[in-house]
LUMVO-135114 format. One record per residue (C-alpha): z, y, x; residue in one letter. Coordinates in steps of 0.2 Angstrom, whole numbers, plus 5000, padded with zeros to 4 digits. Layout:
ZYXa ...
***
This chain:
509749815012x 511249794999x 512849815013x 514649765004x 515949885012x 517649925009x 518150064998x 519750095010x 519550225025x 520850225037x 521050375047x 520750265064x 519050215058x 518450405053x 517450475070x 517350665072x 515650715073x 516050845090x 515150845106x 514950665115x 514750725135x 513550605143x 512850675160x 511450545159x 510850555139x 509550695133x 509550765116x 507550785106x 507850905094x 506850905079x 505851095074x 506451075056x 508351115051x 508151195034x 508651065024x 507851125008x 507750955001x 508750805001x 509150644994x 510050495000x 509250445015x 507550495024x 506250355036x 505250425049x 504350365066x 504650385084x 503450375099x 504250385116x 503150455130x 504050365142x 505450195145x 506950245136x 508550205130x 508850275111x 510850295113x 511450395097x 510750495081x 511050665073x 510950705056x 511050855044x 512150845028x 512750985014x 514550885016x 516150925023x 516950755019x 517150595027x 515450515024x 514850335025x 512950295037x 511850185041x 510550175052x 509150055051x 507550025065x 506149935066x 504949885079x 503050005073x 503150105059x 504050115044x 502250135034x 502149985023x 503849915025x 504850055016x 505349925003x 505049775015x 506949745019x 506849585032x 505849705043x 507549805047x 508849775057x 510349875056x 510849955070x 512350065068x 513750095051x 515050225053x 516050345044x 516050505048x 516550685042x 515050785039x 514850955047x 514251025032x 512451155030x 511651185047x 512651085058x 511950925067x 513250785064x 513150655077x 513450495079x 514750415091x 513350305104x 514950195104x 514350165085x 512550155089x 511649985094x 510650055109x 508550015108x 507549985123x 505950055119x 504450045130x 503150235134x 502150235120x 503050095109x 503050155093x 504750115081x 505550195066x 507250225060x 507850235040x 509550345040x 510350335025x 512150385017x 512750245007x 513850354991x 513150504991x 511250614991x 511750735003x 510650695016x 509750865022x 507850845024x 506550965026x 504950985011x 503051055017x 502851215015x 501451275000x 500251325017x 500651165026x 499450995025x 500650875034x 500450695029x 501750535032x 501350485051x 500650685058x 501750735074x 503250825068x 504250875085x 503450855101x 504150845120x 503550775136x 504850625132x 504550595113x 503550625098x 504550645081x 503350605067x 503150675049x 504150535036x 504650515018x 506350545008x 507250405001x 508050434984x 509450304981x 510450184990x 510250044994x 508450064994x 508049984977x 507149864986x 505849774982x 505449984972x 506250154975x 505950314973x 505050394989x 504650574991x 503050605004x 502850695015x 504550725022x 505250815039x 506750725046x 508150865052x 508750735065x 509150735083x 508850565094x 510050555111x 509150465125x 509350415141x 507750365155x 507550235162x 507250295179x 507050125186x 505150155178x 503650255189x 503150365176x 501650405185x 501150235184x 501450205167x 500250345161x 498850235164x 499650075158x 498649915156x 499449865137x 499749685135x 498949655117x 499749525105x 498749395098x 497949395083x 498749315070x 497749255055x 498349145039x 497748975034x 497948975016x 498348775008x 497648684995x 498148764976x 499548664967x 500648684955x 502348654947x 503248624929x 505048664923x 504948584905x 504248634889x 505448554878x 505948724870x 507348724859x 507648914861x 506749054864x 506749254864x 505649414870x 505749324890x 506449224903x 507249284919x 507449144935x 507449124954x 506149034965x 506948964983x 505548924998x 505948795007x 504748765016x 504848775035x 502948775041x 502248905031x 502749055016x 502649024998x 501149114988x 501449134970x 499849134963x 500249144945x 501049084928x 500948994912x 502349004900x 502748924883x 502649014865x 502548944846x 501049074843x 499249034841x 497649114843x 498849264841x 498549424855x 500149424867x 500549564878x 501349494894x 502249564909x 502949474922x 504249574935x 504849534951x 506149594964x 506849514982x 508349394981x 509149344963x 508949404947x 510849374948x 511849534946x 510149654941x 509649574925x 509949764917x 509249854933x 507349894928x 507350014944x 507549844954x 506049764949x 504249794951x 502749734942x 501549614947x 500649564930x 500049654912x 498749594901x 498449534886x 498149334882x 497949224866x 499549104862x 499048924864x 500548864852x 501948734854x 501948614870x 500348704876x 500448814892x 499848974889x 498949044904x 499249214914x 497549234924x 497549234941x 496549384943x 497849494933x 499349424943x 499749524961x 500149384973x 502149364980x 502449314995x 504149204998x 504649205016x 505549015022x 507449015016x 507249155005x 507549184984x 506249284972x 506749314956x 505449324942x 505649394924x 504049364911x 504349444894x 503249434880x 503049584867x 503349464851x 505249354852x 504049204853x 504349154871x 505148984872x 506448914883x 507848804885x 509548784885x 510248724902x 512148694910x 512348834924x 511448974932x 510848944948x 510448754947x 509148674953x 508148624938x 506648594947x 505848534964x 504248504972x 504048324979x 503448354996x 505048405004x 505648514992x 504648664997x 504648754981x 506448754970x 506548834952x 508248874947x 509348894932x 509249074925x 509149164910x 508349204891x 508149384886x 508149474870x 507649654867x 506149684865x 504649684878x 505149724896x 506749754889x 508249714903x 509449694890x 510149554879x 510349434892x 510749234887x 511449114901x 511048994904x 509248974900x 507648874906x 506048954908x 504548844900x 503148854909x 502248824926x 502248894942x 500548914953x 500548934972x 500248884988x 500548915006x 499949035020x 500048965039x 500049065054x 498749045067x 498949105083x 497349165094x 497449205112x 497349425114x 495649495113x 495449605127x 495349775128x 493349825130x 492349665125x 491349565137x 489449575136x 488649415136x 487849415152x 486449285146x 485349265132x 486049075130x 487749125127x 488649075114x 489649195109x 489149385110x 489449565107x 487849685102x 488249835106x 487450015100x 487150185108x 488550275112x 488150445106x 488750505089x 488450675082x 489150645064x 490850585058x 491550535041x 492650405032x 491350265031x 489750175036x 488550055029x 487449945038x 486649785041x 486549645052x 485249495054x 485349335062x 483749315069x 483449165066x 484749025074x 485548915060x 487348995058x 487949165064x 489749215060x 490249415063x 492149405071x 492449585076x 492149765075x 492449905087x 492150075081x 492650255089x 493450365078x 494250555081x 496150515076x 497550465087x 499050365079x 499050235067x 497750225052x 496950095037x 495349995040x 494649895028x 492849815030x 491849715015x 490449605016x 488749635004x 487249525001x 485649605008x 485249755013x 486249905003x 484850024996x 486250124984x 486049984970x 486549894960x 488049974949x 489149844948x 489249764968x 489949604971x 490649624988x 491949515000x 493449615006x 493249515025x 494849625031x 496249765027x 497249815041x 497949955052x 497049995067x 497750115082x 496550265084x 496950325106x 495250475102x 493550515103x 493050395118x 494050245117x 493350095106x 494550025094x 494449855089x 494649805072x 495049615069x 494149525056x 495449415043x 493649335036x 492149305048x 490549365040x 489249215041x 487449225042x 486049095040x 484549085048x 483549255045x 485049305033x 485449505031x 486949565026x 487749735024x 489349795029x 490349915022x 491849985033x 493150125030x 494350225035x 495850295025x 495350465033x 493650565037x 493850505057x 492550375057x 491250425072x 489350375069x 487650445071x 486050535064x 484950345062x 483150345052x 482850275036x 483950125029x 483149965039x 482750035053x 483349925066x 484250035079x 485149885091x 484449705095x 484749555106x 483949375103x 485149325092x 485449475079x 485049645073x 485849825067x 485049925057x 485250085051x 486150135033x 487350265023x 488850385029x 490250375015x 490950545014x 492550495003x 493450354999x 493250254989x 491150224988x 490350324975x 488950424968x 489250594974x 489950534993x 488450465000x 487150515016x 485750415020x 484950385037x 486650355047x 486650255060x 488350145065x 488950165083x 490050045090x 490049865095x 489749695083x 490349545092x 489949365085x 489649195089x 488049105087x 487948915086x 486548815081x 487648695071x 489048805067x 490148765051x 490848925041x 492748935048x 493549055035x 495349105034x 496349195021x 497749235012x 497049254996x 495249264988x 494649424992x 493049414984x 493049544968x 491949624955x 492049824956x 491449904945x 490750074952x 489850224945x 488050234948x 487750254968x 485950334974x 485850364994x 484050484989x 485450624993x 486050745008x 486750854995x 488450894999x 489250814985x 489450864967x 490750944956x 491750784950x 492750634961x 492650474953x 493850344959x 493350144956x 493650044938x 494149904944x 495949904937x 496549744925x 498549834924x 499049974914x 500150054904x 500550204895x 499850344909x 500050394928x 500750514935x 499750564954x 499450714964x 497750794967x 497450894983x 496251054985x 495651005004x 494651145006x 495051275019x 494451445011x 493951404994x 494751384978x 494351284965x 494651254945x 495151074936x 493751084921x 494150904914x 494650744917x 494150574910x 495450414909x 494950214911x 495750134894x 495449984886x 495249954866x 493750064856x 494850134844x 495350314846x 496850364856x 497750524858x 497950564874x 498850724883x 498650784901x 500050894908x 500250974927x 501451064939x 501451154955x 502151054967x 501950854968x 502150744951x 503050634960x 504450744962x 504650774944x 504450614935x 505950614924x 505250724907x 503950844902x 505550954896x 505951024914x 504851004930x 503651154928x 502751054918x 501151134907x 500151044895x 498351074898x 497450964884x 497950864871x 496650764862x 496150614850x 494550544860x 493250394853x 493350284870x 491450284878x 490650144888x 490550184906x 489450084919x 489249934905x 490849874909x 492450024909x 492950124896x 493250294898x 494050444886x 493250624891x 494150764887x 493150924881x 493051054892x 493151184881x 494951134876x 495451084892x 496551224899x 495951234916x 496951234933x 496651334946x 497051274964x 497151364980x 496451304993x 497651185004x 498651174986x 499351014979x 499550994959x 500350864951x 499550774935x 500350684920x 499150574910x 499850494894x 499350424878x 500150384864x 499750204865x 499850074880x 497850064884x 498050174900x 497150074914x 497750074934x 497949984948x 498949924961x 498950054977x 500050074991x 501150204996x 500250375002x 498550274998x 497150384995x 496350324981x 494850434982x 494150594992x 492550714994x 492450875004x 493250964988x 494650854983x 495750714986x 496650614975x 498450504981x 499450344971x 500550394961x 501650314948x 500950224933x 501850274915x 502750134905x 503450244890x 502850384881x 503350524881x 503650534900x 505550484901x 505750404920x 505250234917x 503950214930x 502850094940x 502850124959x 501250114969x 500050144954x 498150214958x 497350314946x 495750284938x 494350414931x 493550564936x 494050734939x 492850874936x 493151034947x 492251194948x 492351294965x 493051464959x 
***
């Protein structure tokens, strides 16, 4: 979103920010005007109740002076697409004299692109000032549980939802600094569309897009050179798709180094557009790979596997820039003519182009010391995703109205008396050669836009083993409308089932509103037609799965449609290979305890650095409760000194030093890493020299976890992701740590992993 402007104002172009009469436009006023927070810009959602016109936009500023704005929209909601910047369009840039603290400055509609919006068509806006952070905002209060997407403002035209601060401009896409939740101080001018009966529209009949789905091509790759003849801590260059039937995949990496059977610590960065211009800007990049690999030597490619790299996605026409740095100034490259040449192409149509960049000294992850212009060595692995287009599914799903048809929906009893985050069950094909599962309708509780995920598991789930091998068949948004409307949730993958196969499924939501029922015990068959079988399994009470969050004899509620043919063929589609070892602590289902005094997130993490910083949450309504201790995922068996810090208030607002903040440090310790689950390795902290923290209840605290070494293990989360909850507690994303001591240089989008002990107090 990086707009060139002129630094010259001329008076003619400067609007005053008084009343603009209107006899036809209506004003929605936002509750929140304190403006006790405030950054440069803030994103937030809007849901018309009825067909309007969105004519103009009001927004709160501490300035007096002549101020330069933008306004951004996008068609659903902004969740997801905060760094995402060919979503937006922009829609309106002015300048403007701010009316200064607790004045609504408007917006001349003259200014402002108009949006046609359709009742209950949700879109979202991204206001921003473009040279100063004096954009007023509203922060939660201590007693208030908002989250991003809650209704903020409501009338019986509009709802105003609950959004996020944006700290800098532009947007440091592809990363920025985001402070969640947020509660926009702005004012949207309509006008009706009173060619529309209303009355009519409040039962519409909603016209559903088709579902789309990715084929994903065969794996190839590509090679720049490794003729060397230079070389340095890493290599910065751009990657240009070209292609026009599909988006290019970057899979992975090899790169060229003169070490062998030497350990190497690699990173590889990415950021939207060209490394051109940002070479120094470490805020501009985000990571996508960090482990450690052994040199294979000269002319040799040394390989970054695939598993440790996060897939990039390069949209048709568009430039990624890529920066891979080595912690040893052994990385080879080559000299080349000029920056931004094509040095390399792929021979079907030129659907991949490598160009000319740069070599970096420095150090490891340095930005700094750049050499132009310079040659990566090394090769490129990717592949393309195409769309498919399937016709809409419609809005309740057809029975089959024979035993002979084809394809077919089973579907449950209706009644549920229970309701949490997940459910496991199975299903059997009884006994024709190839079923395949294509969709799930659930009811859940919640109405507005939340996370689905579903995975795949071999037989049926009896709480075992520790380590579960499971296939992730789908992760999407779904639109919850309440308690008795089904909602669809669209599989990416089809789960297939062989003759007298079982399988289990595991589906979640990213909050406690999935609605199911008291069942019997697990394998109980609770639903049957002549083709397959439900039966009964586990309630999740938290997210992710764990020991202390399961409840057996839980029966799922809902609708399982498939399609049964005697010689079907597996007809899997995908973006990328979602199949995935976790490593999980132990899980029994023996237990309708309500769960224990710890929260355990998953160790499934191959990135790290230093530490995270995240935010724990006491969800409790009444009760308080104590932080006793808290044990970290590492890697390495040596002992490491580790130090665990907290604040009042979220750590994501404060990640700048330990020095200011309202940090306290609450344990620092040299810990023996232990073997945990045969796999992860976990430091514990000792209770008794843990200082403890006590939370109120509703209270969020931030946490700092650092070593003093780089062993710290995450993963890769995304904004305002729950990484884990129980009925006790509940753990958010937060930033992974990439110095120590705690000095600002973060990773955005970084899910703790470990366990946090509590005590209720």
């Amino acid at each position: 979103m990086e707009i060139v402007r002129s630094d010259t104002i001329s008076a003619a172009s400067i609007v005053s920010a008084g009343s603009l009469p209107d006899p036809d436009r209506l004003v929605m006023r936002t509750k929140h005007f304190s403006g006790n927070s405030g950054s440069f810009g803030v994103m937030f959602d809007v849901i018309p109740r009825k067909r309007m016109t969105i004519v103009g936009l009001d927004f709160h500023t501490e300035s007096t002076d002549v101020l330069e704005v933008e306004v951004w929209y996008k068609r659903g909601s902004h969740v997801g697409f905060e760094r995402d910047q060919m979503s937006w369009t922009e829609i309106c840039y002015a300048r403007i004299v701010g009316q200064g603290p607790y004045k609504r400055t408007s917006i001349d509609p003259s200014l402002f692109d108009a949006i046609l919006v359709d009742s209950f068509e949700r879109i979202s806006f991204y206001v921003t000032l473009t040279k100063s952070p004096k954009m007023r905002y509203t922060k939660e209060a201590e007693n208030t549980k908002a989250v991003v997407g809650d209704i903020d403002s409501s009338t019986e035209d509009m709802d105003i939802l609950v959004g996020v601060g944006v700290a800098s401009y532009p947007c440091k896409l592809p990363v920025g600094y985001f402070f969640s939740p947020r509660f926009p101080n702005n004012n949207i001018h309509y006008v009706l569309d009173n060619k529309v009966d209303y009355e009519s529209e409040q039962t519409p009949t909603p016209t559903l897009p088709p579902d789309v789905v990715y084929v994903k091509s065969d794996n190839k790759e590509i090679t720049t050179t490794f003729s060397s003849g230079n070389g340095g801590y890493g290599a910065m260059f751009d990657i240009e798709c070209k292609s026009e039937t599909g988006d290019l995949v970057i899979s992975s990496m090899d790169f060229h180094t003169d070490l062998v059977g030497v350990d190497i610590n690699v990173k590889i960065f990415t950021k939207s557009g060209s490394y051109v211009g940002y070479g120094h800007q470490s805020e501009a990049w985000s990571i996508v790979a960090d482990t450690t690999v052994k040199g294979e030597g000269y002319y040799k490619r040394t390989v970054v596997p695939p598993e440790t790299f996060e897939d990039v996605v390069i949209l048709n026409g568009n430039v990624q820039a890529f920066y891979i740095t080595i912690d040893k100034p052994n990385l080879r490259y080559s000299n080349a003519e000029s920056v931004g040449d094509v040095w390399v192409q792929s021979e079907e149509e030129n659907e991949i182009v490598i160009k000319v960049g740069a070599g970096l000294g420095g150090g490891l992850a340095s930005f700094s010391s750049l050499f132009e212009p310079r040659v990566m060595n090394g090769v490129v692995h990717y592949h393309f995703r195409h769309q498919q287009t399937f016709p809409p599914t419609p809005d309740v799903p057809i029975l089959p109205k024979s035993p002979t048809s084809i394809n077919g929906s089973l579907k449950t009893e209706e009644d549920f008396d229970a309701s949490s985050y997940g459910i496991i069950f199975s299903v059997r094909n009884k006994g024709l050669s190839t079923v395949h599962i294509t969709g799930l309708w659930i009811y859940c509780d919640f109405v507005g836009d939340l996370g689905a995920e579903v995975y795949a598991m071999e037989g049926d789930f009896l709480g075992e083993p520790v380590v579960v091998n499971r296939d992730q068949i789908t992760r999407t948004t779904i639109s919850g409308s309440g308690l008795d409307s089904l909602v669809r949730i669209p599989l990416q993958n089809q789960v297939e089932l062989s003759a007298d196969q079982r399988r289990s499924l595991y589906l979640t939501l990213d909050r406690p509103s999935l609605q199911y029922a008291i069942g019997a015990e697990q394998g109980t068959v609770s639903s049957s037609d002549e083709y397959i079988e439900i039966s009964d399994g586990s309630g999740v009470l938290g997210y992710p799965l764990s020991s202390s969050n399961m409840r057996t004899r839980r029966r799922f509620v809902g609708i399982v449609d498939y399609s049964a043919e005697e010689d079907a063929k597996a007809s899997v589609v995908s973006t990328v290979d979602f199949q995935a070892s976790v490593v999980m602590p132990d899980m029994t289902s023996s237990t309708e305890a309500v769960p224990g005094q710890f929260l355990s997130t998953s160790f499934g993490g191959d990135l790290g650095s230093y530490g995270m910083l995240f935010d724990v949450t006491n969800v409790r309504e009444s009760q308080k409760i104590m932080i006793t201790k808290l044990d970290v995922h590492v890697r390495g068996e040596d002992s490491l000194r580790c130090e665990i810090w907290y604040r009042r208030g979220s750590s994501l607002d404060y990640p700048w030093n330990t020095d200011g903040g309202g940090w306290i440090m609450v344990a620092n310790e040299t810990l023996v890493p232990e073997v945990e689950s045969g796999k992860s390795l976990l430091v514990r902290f000792s209770e008794d020299k843990f200082t403890g923290i006590e939370m109120e209840a509703g209270e969020l605290v931030g946490l700092l976890v650092q070593c003093e070494e780089e062993r710290a293990r995450y993963s890769i989360s995304s904004s305002d992701k729950i990484v884990a909850v129980n009925d006790s507690i509940m753990i958010e994303s937060g930033y992974g740590v990439t110095l120590f001591p705690l000095s600002a240089r973060v990773q955005f989008d970084r899910a703790f992993e470990g366990v946090i002990h509590y005590n209720e107090v």
